[in-house]
NUVEX-250898 format. One record per residue (C-alpha): x, y, z; residue number from 1; residue in three letters. Coordinates in Angstrom, 1 decimal. Each point is the difference from the previous one (the first is absolute). Example, Ala and Ser with C-alpha at 12.3 -4.5 7.8 and 13.67 -1.06 7.14 Angstrom:
! residues 2
<<12.3,-4.5,7.8>,1,"Ala">
<<1.4,3.4,-0.7>,2,"Ser">
This chain:
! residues 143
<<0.0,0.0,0.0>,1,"Unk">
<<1.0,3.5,-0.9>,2,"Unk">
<<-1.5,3.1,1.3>,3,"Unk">
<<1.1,3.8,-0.7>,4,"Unk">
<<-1.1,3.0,1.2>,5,"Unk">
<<-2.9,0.3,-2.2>,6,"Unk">
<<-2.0,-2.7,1.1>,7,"Unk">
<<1.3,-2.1,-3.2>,8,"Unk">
<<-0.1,-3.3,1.5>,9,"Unk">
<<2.0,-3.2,-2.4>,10,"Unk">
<<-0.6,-4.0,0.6>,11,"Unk">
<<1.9,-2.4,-2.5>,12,"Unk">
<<1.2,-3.4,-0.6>,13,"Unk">
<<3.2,-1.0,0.3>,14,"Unk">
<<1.9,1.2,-3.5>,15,"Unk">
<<1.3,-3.4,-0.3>,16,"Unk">
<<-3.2,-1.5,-0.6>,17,"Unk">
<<-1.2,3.1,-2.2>,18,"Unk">
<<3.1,-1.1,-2.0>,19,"Unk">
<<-0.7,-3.8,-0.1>,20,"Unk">
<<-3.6,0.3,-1.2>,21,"Unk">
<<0.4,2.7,-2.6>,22,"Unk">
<<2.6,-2.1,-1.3>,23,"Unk">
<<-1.5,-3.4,0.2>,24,"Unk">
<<-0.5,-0.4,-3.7>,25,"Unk">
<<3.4,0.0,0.0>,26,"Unk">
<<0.8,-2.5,2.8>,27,"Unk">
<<-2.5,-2.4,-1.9>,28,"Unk">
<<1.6,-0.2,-3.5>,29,"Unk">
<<3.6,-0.6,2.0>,30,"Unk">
<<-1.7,-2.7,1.7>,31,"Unk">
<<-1.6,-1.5,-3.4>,32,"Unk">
<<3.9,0.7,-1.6>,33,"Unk">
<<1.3,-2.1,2.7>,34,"Unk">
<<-2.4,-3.0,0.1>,35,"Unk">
<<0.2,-0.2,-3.9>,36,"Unk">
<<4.1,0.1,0.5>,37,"Unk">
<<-0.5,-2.7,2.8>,38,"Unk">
<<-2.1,-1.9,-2.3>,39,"Unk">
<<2.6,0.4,-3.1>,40,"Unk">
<<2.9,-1.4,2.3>,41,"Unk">
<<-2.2,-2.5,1.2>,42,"Unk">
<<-1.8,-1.4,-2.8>,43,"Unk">
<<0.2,-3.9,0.6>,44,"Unk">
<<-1.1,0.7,3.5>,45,"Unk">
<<-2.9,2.2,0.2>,46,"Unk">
<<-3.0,0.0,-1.9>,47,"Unk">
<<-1.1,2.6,-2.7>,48,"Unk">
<<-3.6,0.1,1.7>,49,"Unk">
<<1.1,0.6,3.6>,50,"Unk">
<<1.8,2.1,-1.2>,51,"Unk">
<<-2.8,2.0,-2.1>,52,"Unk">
<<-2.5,-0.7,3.0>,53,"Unk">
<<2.3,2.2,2.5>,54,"Unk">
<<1.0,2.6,-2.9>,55,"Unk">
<<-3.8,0.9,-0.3>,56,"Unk">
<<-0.2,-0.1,4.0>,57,"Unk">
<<2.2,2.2,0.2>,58,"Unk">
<<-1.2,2.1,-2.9>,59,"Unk">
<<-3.5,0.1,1.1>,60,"Unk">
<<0.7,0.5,3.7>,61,"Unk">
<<2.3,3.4,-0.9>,62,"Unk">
<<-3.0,1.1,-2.7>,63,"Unk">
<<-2.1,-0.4,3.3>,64,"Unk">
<<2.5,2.5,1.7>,65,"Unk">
<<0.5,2.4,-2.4>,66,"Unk">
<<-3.9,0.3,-0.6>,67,"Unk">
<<-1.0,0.3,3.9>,68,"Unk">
<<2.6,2.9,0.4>,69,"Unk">
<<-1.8,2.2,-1.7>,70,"Unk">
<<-2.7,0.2,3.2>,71,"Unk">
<<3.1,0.4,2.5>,72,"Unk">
<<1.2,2.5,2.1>,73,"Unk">
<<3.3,0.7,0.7>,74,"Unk">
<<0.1,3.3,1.2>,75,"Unk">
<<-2.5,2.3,1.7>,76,"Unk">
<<0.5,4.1,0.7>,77,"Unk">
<<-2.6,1.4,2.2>,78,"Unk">
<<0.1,3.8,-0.6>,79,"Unk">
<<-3.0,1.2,2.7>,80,"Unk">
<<0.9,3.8,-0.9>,81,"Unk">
<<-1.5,-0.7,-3.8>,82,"Unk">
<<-2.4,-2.8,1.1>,83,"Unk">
<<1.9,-2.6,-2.1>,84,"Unk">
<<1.4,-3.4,-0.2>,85,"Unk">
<<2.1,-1.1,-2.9>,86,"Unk">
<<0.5,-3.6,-0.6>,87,"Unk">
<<3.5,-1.3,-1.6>,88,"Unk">
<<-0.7,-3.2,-2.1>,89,"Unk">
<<1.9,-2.4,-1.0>,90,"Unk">
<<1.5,-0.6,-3.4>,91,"Unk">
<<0.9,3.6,-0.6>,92,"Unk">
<<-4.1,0.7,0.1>,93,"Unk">
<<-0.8,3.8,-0.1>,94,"Unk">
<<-0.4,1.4,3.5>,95,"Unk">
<<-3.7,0.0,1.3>,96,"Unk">
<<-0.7,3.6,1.8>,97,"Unk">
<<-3.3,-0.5,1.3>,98,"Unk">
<<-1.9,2.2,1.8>,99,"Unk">
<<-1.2,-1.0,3.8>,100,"Unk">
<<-3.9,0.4,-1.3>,101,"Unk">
<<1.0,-2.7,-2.6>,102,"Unk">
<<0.4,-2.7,2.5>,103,"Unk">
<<-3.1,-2.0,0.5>,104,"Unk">
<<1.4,-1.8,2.6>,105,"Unk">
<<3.1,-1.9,1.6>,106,"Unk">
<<-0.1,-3.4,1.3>,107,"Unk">
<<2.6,-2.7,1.0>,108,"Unk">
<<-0.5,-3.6,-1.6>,109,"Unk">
<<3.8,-1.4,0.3>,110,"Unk">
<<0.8,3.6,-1.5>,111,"Unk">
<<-0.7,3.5,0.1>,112,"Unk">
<<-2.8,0.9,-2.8>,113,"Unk">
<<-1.0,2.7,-1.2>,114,"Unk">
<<-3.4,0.0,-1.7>,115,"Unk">
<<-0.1,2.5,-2.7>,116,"Unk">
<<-3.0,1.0,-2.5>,117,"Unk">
<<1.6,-2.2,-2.9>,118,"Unk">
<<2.6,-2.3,2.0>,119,"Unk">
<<1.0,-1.4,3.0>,120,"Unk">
<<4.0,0.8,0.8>,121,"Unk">
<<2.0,-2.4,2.0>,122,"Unk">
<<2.6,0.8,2.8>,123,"Unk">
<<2.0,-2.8,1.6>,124,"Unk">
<<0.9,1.6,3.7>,125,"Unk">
<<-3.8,-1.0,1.6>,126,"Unk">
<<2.8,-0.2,3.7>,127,"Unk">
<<0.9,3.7,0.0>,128,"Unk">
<<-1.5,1.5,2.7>,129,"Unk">
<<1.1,3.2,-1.0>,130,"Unk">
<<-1.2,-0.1,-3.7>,131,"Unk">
<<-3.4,-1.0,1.3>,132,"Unk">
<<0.0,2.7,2.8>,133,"Unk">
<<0.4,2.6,-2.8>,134,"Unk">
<<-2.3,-1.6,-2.3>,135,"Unk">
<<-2.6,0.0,2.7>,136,"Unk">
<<0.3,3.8,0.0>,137,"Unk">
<<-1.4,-0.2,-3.7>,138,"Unk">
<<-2.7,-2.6,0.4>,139,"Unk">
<<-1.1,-2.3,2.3>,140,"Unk">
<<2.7,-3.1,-0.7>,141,"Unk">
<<-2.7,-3.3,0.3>,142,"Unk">
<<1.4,-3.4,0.3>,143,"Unk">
């Protein structure tokens, strides 16, 4: 948590794992590069099936990632002298600035969400006391 003088309060993520899943496309191809090598080397040992079978795991589990990041959080700013939160997305995501009157309502189910008009926006601290203590000044937090 960061606070300034302004009553600009900021609750993020760790950066490493802001780093791993904006870059888990990339972590999934290395993975498939080095199965298929392994399976290359190791032709007369392991089968071209298995080998397919955990390819598309892996494929379709990281598709499954990269698609559910769009609804995540990893960054919040709470400005109270605008009436404002902005949401920081994953993937490199525009910035949501979203006015307090724009929040339907906040609820805890495993995460922090934020029900919006046209979406629901997902933050993954739901043990921050602090977070919800400021987000309780907004709107009633309900869990």
């Amino acid at each position: 948590m960061k606070k300034n003088n302004k009553k600009v309060i900021t609750f993020e993520i760790s950066p490493i794992v802001v780093h791993i899943i904006n870059n888990v496309d990339k972590l999934g191809i290395g993975l498939i590069l080095i199965e298929l090598s392994v399976y290359f080397f190791y032709q007369e040992k392991l089968r071209f099936n298995a080998i397919m079978l955990s390819i598309f795991i892996i494929f379709i589990s990281f598709f499954i990632l990269k698609l559910s990041s769009k609804k995540f959080a990893y960054k919040i700013v709470i400005d109270f002298a605008c009436n404002r939160l902005t949401l920081y997305k994953f993937n490199n995501y525009p910035p949501m600035d979203i006015s307090f009157s724009d929040i339907e309502k906040i609820y805890i189910k495993g995460y922090i969400v934020f029900k919006l008009r046209e979406q629901n926006i997902y933050y993954n601290d739901a043990n921050d006391q602090n977070l919800i203590y400021y987000l309780n000044m907004i709107i009633p937090v309900q869990n």
